[in-house]
Jmol script that loads the backbone (N, CA, C; Angstrom):
load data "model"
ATOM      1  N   UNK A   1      52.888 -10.875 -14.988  1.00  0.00           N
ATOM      2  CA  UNK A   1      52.470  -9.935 -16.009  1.00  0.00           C
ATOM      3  C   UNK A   1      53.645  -9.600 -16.916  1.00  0.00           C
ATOM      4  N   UNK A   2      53.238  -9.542 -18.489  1.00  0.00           N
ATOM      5  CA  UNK A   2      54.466  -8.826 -18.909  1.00  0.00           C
ATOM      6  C   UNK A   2      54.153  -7.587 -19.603  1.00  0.00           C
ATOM      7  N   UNK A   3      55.439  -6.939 -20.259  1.00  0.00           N
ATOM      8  CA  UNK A   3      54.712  -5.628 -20.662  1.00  0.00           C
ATOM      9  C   UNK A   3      54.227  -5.218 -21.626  1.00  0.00           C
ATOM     10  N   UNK A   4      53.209  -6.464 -22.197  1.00  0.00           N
ATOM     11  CA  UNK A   4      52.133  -6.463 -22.749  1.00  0.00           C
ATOM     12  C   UNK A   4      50.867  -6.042 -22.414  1.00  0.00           C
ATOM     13  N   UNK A   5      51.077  -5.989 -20.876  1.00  0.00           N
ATOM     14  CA  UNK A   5      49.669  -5.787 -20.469  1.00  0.00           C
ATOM     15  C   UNK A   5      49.634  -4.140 -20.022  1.00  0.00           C
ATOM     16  N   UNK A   6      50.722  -3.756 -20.267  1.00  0.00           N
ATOM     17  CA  UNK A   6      50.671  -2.467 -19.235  1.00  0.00           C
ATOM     18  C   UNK A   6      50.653  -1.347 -20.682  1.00  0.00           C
ATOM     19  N   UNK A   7      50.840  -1.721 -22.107  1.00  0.00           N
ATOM     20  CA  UNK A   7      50.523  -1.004 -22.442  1.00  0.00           C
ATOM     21  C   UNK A   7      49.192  -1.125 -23.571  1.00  0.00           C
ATOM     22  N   UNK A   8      49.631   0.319 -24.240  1.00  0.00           N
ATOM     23  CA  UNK A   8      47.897   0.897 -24.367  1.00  0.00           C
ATOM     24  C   UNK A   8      48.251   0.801 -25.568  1.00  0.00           C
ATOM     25  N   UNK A   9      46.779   0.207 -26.378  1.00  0.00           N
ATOM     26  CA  UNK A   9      46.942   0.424 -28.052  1.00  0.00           C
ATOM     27  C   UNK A   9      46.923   1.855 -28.633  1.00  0.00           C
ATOM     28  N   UNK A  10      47.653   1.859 -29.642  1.00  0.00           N
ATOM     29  CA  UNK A  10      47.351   2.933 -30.147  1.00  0.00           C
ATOM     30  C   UNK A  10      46.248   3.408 -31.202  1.00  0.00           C
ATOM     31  N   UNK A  11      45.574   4.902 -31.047  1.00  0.00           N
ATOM     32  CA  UNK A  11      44.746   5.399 -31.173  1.00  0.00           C
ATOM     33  C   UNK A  11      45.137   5.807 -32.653  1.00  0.00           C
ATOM     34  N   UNK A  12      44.147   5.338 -33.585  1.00  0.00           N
ATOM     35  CA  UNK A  12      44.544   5.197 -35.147  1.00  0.00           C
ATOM     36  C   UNK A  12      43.630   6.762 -35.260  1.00  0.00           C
ATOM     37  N   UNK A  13      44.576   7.353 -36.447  1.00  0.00           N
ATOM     38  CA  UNK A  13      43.852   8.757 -36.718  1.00  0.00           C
ATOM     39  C   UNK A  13      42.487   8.379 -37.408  1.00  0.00           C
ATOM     40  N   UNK A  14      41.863   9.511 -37.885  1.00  0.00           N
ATOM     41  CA  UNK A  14      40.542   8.853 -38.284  1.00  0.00           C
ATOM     42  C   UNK A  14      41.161   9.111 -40.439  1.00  0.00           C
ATOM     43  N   UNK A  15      40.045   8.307 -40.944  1.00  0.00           N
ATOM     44  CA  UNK A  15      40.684   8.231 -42.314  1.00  0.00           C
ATOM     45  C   UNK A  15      39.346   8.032 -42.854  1.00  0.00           C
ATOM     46  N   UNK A  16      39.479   8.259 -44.372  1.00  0.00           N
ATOM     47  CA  UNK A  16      38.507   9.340 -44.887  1.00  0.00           C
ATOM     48  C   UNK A  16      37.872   7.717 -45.843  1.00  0.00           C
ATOM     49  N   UNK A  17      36.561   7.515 -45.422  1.00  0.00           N
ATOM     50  CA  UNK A  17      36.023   6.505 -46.110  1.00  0.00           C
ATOM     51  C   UNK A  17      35.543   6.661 -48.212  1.00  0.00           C
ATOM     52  N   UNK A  18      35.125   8.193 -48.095  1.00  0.00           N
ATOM     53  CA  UNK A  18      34.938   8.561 -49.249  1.00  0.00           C
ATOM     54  C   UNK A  18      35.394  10.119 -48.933  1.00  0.00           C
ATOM     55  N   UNK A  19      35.886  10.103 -50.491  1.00  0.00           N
ATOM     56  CA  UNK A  19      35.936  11.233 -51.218  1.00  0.00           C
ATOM     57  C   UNK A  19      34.948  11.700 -53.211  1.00  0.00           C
ATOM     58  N   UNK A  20      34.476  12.620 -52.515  1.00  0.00           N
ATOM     59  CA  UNK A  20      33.943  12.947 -53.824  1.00  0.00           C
ATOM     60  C   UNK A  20      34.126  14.314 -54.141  1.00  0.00           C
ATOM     61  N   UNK A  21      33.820  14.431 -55.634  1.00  0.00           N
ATOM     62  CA  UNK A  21      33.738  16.028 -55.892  1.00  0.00           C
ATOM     63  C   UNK A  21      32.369  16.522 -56.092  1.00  0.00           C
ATOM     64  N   UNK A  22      31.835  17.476 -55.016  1.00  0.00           N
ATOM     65  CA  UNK A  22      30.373  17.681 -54.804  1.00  0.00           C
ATOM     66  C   UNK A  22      30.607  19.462 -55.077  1.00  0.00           C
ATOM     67  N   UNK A  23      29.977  19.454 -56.200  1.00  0.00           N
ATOM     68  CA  UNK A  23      29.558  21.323 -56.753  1.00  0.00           C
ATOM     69  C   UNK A  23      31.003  21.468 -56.791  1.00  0.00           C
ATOM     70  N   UNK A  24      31.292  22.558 -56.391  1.00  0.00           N
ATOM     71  CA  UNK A  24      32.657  22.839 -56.043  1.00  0.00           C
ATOM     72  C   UNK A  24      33.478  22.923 -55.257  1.00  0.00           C
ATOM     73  N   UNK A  25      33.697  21.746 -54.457  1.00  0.00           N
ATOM     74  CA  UNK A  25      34.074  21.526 -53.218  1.00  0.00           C
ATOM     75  C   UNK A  25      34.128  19.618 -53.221  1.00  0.00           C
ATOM     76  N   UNK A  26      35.593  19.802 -52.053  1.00  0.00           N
ATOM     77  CA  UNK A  26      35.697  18.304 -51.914  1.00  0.00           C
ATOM     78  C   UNK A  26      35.041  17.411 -50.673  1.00  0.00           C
ATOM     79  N   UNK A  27      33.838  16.605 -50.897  1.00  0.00           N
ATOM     80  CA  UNK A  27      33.409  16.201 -50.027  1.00  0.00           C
ATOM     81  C   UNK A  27      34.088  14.758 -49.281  1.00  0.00           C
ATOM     82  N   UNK A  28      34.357  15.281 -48.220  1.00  0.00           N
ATOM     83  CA  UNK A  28      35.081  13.990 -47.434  1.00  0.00           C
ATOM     84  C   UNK A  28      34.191  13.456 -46.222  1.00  0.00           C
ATOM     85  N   UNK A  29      33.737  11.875 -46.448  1.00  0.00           N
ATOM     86  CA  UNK A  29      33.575  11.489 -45.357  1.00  0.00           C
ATOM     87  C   UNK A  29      34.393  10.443 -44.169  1.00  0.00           C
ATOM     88  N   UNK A  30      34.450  10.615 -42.907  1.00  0.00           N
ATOM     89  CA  UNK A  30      35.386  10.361 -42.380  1.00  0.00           C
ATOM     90  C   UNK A  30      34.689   8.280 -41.725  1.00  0.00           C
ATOM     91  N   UNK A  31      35.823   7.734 -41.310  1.00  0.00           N
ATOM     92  CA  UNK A  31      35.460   7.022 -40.695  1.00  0.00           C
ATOM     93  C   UNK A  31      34.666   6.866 -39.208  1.00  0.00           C
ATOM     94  N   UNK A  32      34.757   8.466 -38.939  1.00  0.00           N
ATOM     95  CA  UNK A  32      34.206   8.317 -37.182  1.00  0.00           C
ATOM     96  C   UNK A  32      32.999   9.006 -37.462  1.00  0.00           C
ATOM     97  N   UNK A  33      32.686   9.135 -38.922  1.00  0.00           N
ATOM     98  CA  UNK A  33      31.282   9.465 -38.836  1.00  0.00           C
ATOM     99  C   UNK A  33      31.208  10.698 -39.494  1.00  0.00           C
ATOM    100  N   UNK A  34      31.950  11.362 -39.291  1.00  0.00           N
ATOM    101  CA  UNK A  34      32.557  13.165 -40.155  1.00  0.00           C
ATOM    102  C   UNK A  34      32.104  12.923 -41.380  1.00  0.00           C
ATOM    103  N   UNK A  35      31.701  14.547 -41.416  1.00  0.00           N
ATOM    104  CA  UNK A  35      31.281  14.493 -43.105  1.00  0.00           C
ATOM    105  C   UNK A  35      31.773  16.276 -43.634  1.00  0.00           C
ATOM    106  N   UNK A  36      32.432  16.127 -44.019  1.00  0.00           N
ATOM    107  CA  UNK A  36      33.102  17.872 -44.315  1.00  0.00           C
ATOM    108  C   UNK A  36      32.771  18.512 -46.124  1.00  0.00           C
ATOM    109  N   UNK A  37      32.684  19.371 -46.021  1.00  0.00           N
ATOM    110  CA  UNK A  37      32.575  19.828 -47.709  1.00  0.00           C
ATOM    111  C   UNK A  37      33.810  20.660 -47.692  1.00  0.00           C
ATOM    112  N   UNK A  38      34.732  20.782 -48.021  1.00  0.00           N
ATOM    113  CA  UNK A  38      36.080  21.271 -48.739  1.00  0.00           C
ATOM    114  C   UNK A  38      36.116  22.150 -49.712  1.00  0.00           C
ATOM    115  N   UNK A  39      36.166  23.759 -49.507  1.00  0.00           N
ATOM    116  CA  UNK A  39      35.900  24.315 -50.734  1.00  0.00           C
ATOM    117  C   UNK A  39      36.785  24.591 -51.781  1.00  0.00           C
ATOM    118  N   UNK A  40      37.183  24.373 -52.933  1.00  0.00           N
ATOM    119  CA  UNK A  40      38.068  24.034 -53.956  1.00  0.00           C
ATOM    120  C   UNK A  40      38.934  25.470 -53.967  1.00  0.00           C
ATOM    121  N   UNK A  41      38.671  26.593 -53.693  1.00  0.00           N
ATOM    122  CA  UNK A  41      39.406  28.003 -53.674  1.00  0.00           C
ATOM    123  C   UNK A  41      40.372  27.768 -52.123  1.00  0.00           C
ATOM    124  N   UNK A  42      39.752  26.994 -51.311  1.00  0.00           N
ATOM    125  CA  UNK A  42      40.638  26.684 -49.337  1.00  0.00           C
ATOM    126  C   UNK A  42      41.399  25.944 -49.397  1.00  0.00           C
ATOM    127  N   UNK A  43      41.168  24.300 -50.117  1.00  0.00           N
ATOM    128  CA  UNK A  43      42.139  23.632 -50.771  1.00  0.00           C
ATOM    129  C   UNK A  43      43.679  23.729 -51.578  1.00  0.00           C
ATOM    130  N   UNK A  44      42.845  25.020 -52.626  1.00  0.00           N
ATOM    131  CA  UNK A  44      44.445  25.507 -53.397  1.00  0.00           C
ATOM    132  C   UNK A  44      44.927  26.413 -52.309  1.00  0.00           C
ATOM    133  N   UNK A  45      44.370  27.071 -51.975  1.00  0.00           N
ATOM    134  CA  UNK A  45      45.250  28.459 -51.233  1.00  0.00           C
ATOM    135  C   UNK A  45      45.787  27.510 -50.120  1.00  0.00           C
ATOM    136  N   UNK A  46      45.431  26.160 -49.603  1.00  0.00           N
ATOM    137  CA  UNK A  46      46.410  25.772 -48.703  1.00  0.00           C
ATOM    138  C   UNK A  46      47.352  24.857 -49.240  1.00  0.00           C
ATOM    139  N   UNK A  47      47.884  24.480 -50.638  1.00  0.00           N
ATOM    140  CA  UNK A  47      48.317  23.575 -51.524  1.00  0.00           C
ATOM    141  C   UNK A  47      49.200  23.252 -50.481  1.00  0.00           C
ATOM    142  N   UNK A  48      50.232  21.923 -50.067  1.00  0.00           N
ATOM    143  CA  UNK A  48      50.926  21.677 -49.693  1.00  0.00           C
ATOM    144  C   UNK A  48      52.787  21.826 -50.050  1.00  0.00           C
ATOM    145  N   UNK A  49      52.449  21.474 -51.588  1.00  0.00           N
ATOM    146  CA  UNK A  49      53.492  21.302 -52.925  1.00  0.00           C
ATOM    147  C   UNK A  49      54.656  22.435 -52.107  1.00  0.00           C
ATOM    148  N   UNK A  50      55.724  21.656 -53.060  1.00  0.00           N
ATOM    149  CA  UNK A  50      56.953  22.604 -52.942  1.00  0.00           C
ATOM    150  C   UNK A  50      57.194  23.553 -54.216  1.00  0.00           C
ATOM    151  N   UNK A  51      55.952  24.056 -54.526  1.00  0.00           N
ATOM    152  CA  UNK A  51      55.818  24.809 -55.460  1.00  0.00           C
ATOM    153  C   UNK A  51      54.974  26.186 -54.707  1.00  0.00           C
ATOM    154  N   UNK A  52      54.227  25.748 -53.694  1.00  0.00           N
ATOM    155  CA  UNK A  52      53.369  26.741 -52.702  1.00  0.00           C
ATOM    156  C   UNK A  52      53.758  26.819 -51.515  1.00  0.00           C
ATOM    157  N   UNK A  53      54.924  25.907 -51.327  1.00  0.00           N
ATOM    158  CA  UNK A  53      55.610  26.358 -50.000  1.00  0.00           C
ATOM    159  C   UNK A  53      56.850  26.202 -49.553  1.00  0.00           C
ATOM    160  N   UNK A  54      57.632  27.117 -49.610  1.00  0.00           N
ATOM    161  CA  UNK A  54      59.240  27.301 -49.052  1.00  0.00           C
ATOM    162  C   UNK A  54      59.728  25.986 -48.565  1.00  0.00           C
ATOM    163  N   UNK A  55      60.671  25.048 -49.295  1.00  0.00           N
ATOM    164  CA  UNK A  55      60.881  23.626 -48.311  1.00  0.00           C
ATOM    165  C   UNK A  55      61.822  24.304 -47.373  1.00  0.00           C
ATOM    166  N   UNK A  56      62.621  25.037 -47.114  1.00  0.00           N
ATOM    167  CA  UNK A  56      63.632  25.422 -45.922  1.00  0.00           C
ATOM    168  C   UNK A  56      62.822  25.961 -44.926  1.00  0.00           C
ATOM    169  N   UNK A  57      62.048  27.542 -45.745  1.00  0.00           N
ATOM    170  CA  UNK A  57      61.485  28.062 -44.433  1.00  0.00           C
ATOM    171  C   UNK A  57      59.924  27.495 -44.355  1.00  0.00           C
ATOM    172  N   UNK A  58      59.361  26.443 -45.166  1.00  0.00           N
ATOM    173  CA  UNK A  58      58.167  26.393 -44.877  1.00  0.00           C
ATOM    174  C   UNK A  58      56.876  27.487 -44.635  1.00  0.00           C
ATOM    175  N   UNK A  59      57.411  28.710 -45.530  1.00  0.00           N
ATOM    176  CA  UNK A  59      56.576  29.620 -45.372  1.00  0.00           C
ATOM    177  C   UNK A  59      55.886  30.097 -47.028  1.00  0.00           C
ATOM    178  N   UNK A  60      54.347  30.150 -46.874  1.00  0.00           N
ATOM    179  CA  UNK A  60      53.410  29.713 -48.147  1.00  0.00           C
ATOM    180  C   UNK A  60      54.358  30.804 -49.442  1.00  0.00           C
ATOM    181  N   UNK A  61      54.220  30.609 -50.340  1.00  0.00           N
ATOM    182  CA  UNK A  61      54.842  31.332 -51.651  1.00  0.00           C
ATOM    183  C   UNK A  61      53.670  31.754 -52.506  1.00  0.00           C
ATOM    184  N   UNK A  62      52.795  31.466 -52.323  1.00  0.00           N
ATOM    185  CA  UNK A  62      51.304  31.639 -53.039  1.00  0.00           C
ATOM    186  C   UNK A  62      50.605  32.565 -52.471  1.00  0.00           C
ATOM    187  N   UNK A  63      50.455  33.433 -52.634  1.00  0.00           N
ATOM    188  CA  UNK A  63      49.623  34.660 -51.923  1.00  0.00           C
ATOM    189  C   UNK A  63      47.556  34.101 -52.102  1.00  0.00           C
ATOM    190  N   UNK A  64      46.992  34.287 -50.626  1.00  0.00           N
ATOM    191  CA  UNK A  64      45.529  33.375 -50.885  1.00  0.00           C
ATOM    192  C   UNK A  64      44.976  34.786 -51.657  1.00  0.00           C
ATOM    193  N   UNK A  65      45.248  35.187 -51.694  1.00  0.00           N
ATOM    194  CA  UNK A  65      43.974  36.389 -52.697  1.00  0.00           C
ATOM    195  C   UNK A  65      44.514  36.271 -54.619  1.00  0.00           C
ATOM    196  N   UNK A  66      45.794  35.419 -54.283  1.00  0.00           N
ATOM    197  CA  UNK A  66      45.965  35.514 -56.149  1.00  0.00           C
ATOM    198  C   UNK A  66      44.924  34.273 -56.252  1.00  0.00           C
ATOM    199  N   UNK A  67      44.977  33.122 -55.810  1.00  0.00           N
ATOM    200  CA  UNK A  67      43.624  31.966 -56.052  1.00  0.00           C
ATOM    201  C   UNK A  67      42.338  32.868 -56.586  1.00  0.00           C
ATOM    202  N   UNK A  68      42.156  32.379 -58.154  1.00  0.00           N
ATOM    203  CA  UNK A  68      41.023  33.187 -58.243  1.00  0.00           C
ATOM    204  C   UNK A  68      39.502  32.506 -57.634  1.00  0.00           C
ATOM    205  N   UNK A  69      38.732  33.255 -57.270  1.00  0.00           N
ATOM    206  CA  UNK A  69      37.441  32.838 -56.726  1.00  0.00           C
ATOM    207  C   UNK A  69      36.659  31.485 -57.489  1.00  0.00           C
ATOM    208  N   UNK A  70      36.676  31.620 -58.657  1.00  0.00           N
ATOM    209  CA  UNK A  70      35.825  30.901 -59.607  1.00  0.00           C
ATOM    210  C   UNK A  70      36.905  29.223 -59.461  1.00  0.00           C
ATOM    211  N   UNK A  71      37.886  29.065 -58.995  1.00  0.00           N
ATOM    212  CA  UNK A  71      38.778  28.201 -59.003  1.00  0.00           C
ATOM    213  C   UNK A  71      37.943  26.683 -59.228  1.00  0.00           C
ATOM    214  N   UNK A  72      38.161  25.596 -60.088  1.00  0.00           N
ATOM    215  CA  UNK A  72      37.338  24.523 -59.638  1.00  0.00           C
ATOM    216  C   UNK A  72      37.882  23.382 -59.499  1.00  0.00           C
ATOM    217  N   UNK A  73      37.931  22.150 -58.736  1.00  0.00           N
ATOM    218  CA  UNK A  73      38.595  21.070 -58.354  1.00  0.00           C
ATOM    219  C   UNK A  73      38.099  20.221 -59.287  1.00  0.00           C
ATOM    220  N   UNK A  74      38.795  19.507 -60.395  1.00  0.00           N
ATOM    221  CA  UNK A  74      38.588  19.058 -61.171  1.00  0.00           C
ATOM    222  C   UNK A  74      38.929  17.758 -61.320  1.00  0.00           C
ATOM    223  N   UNK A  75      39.668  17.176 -60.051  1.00  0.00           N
ATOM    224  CA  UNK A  75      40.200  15.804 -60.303  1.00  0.00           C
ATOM    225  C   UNK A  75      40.835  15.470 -58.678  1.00  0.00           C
ATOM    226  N   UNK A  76      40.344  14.336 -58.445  1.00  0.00           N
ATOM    227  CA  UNK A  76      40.715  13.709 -56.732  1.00  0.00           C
ATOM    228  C   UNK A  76      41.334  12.231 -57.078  1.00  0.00           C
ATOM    229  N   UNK A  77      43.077  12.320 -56.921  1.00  0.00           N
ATOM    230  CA  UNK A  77      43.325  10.963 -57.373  1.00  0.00           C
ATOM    231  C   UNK A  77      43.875  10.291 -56.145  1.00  0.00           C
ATOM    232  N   UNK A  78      43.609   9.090 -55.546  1.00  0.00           N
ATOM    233  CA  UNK A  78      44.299   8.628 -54.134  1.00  0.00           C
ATOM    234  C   UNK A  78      45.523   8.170 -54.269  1.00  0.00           C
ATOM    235  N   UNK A  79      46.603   8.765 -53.259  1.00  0.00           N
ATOM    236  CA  UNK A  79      47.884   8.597 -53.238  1.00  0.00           C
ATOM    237  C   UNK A  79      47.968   7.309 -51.950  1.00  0.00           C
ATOM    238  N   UNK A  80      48.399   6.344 -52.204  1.00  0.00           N
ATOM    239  CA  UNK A  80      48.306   5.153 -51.138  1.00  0.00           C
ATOM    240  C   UNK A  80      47.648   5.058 -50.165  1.00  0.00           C
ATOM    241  N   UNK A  81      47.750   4.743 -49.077  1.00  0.00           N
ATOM    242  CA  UNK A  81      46.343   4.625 -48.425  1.00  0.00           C
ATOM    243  C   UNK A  81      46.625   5.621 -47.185  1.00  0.00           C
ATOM    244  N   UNK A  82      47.335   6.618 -47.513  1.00  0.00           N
ATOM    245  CA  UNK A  82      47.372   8.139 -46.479  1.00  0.00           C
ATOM    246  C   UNK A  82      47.456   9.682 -47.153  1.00  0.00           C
ATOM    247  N   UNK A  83      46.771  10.037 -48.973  1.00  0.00           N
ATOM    248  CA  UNK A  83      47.006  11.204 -48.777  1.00  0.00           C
ATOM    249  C   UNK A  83      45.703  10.907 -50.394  1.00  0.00           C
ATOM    250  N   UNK A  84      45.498  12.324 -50.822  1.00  0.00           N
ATOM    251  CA  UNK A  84      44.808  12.136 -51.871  1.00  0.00           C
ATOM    252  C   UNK A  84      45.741  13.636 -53.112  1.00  0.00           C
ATOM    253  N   UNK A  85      45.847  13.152 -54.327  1.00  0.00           N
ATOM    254  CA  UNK A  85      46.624  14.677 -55.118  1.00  0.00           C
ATOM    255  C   UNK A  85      45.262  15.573 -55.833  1.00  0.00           C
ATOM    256  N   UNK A  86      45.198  16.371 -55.950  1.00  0.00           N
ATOM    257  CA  UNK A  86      44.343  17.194 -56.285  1.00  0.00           C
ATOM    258  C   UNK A  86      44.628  17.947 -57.691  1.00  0.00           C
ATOM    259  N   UNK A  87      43.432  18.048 -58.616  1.00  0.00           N
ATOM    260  CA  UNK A  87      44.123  18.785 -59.735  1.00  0.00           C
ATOM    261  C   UNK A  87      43.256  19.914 -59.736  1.00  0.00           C
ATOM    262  N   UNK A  88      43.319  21.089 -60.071  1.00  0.00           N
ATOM    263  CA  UNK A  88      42.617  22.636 -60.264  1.00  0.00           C
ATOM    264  C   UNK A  88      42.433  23.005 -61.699  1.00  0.00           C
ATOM    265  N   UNK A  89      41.360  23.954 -61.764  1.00  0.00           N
ATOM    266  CA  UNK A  89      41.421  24.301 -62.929  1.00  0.00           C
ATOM    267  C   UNK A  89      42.435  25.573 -63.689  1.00  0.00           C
ATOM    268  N   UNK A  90      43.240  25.659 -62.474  1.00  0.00           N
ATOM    269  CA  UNK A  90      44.168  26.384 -63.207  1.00  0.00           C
ATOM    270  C   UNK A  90      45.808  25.778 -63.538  1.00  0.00           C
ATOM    271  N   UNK A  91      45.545  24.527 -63.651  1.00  0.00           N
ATOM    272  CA  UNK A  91      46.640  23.652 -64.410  1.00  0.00           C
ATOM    273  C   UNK A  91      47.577  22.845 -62.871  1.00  0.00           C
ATOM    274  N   UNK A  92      47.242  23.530 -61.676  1.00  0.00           N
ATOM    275  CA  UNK A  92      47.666  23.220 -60.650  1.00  0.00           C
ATOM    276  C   UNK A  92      47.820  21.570 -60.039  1.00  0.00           C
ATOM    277  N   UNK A  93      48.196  20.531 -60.032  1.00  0.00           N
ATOM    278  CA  UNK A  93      47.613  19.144 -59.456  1.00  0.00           C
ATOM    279  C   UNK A  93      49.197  18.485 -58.642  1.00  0.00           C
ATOM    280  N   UNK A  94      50.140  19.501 -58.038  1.00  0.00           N
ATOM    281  CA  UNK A  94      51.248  18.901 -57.633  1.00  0.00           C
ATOM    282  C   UNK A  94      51.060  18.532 -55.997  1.00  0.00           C
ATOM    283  N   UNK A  95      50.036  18.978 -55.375  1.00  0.00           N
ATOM    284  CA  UNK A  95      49.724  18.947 -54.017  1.00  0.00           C
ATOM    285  C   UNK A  95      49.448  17.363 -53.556  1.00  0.00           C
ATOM    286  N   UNK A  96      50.150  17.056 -52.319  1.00  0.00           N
ATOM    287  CA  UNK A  96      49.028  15.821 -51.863  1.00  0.00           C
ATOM    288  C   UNK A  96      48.530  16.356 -51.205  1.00  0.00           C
ATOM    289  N   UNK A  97      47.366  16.278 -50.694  1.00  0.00           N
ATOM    290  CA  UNK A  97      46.887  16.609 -49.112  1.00  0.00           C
ATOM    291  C   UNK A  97      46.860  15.047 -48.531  1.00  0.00           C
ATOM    292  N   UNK A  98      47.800  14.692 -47.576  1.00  0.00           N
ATOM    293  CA  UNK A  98      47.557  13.932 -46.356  1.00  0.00           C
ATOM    294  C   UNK A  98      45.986  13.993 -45.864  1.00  0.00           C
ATOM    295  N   UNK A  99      45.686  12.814 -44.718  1.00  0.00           N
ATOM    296  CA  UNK A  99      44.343  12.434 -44.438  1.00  0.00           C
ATOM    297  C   UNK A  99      44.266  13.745 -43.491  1.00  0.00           C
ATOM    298  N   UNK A 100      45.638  13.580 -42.731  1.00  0.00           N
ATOM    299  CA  UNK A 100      46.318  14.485 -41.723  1.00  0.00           C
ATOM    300  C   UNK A 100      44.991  15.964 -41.976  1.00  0.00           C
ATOM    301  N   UNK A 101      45.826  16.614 -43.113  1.00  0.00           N
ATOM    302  CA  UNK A 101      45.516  17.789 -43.462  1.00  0.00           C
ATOM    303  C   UNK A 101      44.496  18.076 -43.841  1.00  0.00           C
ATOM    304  N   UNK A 102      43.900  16.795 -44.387  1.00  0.00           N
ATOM    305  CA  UNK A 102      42.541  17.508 -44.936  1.00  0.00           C
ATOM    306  C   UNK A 102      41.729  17.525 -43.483  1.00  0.00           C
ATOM    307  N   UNK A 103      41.488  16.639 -43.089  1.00  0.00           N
ATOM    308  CA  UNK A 103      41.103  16.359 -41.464  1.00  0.00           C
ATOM    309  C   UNK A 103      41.558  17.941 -40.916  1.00  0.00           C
ATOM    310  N   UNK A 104      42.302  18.708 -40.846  1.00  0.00           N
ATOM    311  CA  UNK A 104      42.912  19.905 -40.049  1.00  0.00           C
ATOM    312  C   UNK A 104      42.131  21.049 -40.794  1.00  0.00           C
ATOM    313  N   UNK A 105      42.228  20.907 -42.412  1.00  0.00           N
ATOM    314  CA  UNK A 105      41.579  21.737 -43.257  1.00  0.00           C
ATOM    315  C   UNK A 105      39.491  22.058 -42.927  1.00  0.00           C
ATOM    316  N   UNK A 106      38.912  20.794 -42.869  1.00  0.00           N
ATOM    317  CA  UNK A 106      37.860  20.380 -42.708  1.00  0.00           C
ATOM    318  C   UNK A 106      37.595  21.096 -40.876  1.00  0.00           C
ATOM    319  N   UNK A 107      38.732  21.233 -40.023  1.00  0.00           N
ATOM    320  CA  UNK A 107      38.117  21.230 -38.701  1.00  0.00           C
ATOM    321  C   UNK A 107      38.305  23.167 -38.757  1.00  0.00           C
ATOM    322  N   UNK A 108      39.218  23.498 -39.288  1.00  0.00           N
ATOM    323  CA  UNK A 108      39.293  25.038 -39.287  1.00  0.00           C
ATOM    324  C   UNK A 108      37.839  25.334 -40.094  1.00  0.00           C
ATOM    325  N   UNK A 109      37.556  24.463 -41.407  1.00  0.00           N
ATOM    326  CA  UNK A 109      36.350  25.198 -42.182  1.00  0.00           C
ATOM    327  C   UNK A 109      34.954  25.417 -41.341  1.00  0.00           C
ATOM    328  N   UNK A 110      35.126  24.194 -40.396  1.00  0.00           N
ATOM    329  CA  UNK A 110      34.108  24.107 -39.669  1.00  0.00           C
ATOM    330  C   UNK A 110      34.012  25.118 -38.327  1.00  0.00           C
ATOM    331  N   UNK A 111      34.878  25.881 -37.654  1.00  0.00           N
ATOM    332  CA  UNK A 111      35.175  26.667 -36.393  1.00  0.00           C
ATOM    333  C   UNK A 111      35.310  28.521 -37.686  1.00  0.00           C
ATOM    334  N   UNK A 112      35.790  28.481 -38.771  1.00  0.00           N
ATOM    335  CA  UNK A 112      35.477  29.848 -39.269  1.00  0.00           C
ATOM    336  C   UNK A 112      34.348  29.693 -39.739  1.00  0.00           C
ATOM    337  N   UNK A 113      33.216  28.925 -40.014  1.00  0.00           N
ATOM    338  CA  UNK A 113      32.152  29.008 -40.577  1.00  0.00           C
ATOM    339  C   UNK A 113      31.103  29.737 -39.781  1.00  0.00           C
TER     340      UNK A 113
END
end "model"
wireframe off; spacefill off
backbone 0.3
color backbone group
């Protein structure tokens, strides 16, 4: 035997077959079957950018109650084949969200709902 056999493949994250912009919200469907709606006000208030979040302390700079309510996602452009950038209607579009995050974003929307 060699130690080819003893190990284990690795377990690929899941990755987002489509993205669309549905009403106001980003609809992602996943490869394992997931289907999430993303609401365009949860999106910004979690922006990733080093414009919404401290690169040293990693702590948010964007307060979620300044995001105004009416906020609308106006543009989903794919960043290589692991993140997507987002543009807002309030001039905002420096964020990527990773598959990572939206996947994390999508599982919290779904457990506070």
């Amino acid at each position: 035997m060699s130690i080819w056999d003893y190990m284990k493949p690795a377990q690929t994250a899941p990755e987002p077959t489509q993205l669309e912009l549905a009403g106001n919200a980003l609809a992602v469907t996943w490869n394992d079957g997931g289907r999430v709606a993303l609401p365009a006000r949860l999106l910004r208030q979690q922006c990733p950018c080093a414009a919404c979040v401290d690169e040293w302390t990693n702590k948010r700079t964007i307060a979620a109650e300044s995001v105004p309510a009416d906020i609308v996602l106006r543009e989903v452009r794919p960043v290589g084949n692991y993140a997507a950038q987002l543009a807002f209607s309030d001039g905002h579009e420096t964020g990527i969200f990773t598959w990572k995050l939206l996947r994390e974003l999508g599982a919290k929307a779904v457990l506070d709902a």
